[in-house]
C-alpha positions as CSV (number, residue, x, y, z in Angstrom):
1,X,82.3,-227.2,16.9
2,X,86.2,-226.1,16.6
3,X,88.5,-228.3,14.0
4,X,91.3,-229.5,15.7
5,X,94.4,-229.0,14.1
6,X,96.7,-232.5,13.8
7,X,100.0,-231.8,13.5
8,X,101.9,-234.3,11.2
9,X,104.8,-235.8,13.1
10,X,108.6,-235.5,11.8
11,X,109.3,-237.8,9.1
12,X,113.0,-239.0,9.1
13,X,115.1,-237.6,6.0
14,X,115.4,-241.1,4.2
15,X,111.6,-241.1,4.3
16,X,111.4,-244.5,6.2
17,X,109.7,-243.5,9.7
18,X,108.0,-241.4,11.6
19,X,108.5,-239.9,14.9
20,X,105.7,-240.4,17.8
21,X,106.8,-239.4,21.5
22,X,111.0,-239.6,20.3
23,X,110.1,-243.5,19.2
24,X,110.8,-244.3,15.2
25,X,107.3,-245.8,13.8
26,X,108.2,-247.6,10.3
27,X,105.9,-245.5,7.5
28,X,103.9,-247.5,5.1
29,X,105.9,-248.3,1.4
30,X,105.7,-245.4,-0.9
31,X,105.8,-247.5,-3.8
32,X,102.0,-248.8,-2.9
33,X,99.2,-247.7,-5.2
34,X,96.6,-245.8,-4.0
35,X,94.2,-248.3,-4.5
36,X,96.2,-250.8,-2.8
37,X,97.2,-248.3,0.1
38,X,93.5,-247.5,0.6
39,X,92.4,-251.3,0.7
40,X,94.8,-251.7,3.2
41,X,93.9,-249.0,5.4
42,X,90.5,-250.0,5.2
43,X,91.5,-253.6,6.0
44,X,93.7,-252.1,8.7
45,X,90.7,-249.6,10.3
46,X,88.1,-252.7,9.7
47,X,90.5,-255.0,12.0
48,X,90.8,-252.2,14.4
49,X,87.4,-251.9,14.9
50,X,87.1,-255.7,15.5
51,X,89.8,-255.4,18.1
52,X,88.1,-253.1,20.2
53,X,84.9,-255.3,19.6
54,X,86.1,-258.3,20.6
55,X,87.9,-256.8,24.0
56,X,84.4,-255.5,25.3
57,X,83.1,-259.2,24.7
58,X,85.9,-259.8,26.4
59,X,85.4,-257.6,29.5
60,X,81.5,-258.6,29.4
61,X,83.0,-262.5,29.1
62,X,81.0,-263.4,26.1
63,X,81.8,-267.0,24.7
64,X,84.3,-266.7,21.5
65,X,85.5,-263.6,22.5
66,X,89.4,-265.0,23.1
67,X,88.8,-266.3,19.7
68,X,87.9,-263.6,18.1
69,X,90.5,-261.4,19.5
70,X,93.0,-263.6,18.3
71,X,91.3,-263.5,14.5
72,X,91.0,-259.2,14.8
73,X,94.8,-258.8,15.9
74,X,95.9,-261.3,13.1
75,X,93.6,-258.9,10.7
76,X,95.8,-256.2,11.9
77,X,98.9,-257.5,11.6
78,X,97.8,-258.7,8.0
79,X,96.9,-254.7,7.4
80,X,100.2,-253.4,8.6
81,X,102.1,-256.0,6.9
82,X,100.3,-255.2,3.2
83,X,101.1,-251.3,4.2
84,X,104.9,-252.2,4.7
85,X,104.8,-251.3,8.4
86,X,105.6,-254.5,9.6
87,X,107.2,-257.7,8.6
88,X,109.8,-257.4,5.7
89,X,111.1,-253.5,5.5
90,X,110.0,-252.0,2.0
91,X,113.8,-250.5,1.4
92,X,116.3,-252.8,-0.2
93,X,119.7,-251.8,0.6
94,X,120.5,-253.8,3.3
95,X,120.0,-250.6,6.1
96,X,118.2,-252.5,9.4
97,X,114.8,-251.9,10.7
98,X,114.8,-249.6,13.8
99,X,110.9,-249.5,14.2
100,X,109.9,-248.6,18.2
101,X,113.8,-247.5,19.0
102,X,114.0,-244.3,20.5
103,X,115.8,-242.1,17.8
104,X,118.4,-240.3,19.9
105,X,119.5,-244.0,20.1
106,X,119.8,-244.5,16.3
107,X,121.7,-243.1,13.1
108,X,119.2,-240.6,13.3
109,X,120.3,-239.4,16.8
110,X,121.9,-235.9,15.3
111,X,119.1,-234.9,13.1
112,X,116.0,-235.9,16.0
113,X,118.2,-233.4,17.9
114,X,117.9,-231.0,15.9
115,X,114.1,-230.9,15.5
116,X,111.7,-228.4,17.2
117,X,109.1,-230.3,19.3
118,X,111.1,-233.2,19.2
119,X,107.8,-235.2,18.1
């Protein structure tokens, strides 16, 4: 079997996001542990895995399966939030979040444009 090489996508200068398809993606805190980061990823992956659960009871219309879909994307949104992807941003001067904007849209217009692959 043949690895597959991933490559990482651009990470803005400040640090703060990452770059998926020319869409900023808030990064997770840098001041988090790395016990604390891997709970939290593990939380995050366990949730995940609950989500995609709970849509095939979903599809196969198992009673509790609405329910539990509800409970598996909270878990999720629980994850990110501990990780400092979502809710509150981790940085604390003031700059706003731009998560999902496209970043030729954004203060980080002239150095997206610059990149190779444009992420």
């Amino acid at each position: 079997m043949r690895e597959r090489l991933v490559k990482a996508p651009p990470t803005t200068p400040d640090g703060r996001y990452i770059v998926v398809r020319g869409r900023l993606w808030r990064r997770a805190d840098p001041s988090l542990g790395p016990a604390e980061r891997a709970a939290a990823v593990s939380a995050l992956m366990t949730g995940r895995r609950a989500v995609r659960a709970a849509l095939k009871a979903e599809r196969e219309a198992q009673p509790g399966a609405s329910t539990a879909l509800a409970a598996a994307r909270e878990a999720v949104q629980a994850a990110k939030e501990a990780l400092g992807e979502r809710g509150p941003v981790w940085w604390d001067d003031g700059t706003p979040d731009e998560t999902r904007r496209l970043a030729r849209n954004t203060r980080y217009a002239a150095w997206f444009a610059g990149l190779d692959g444009k992420g």
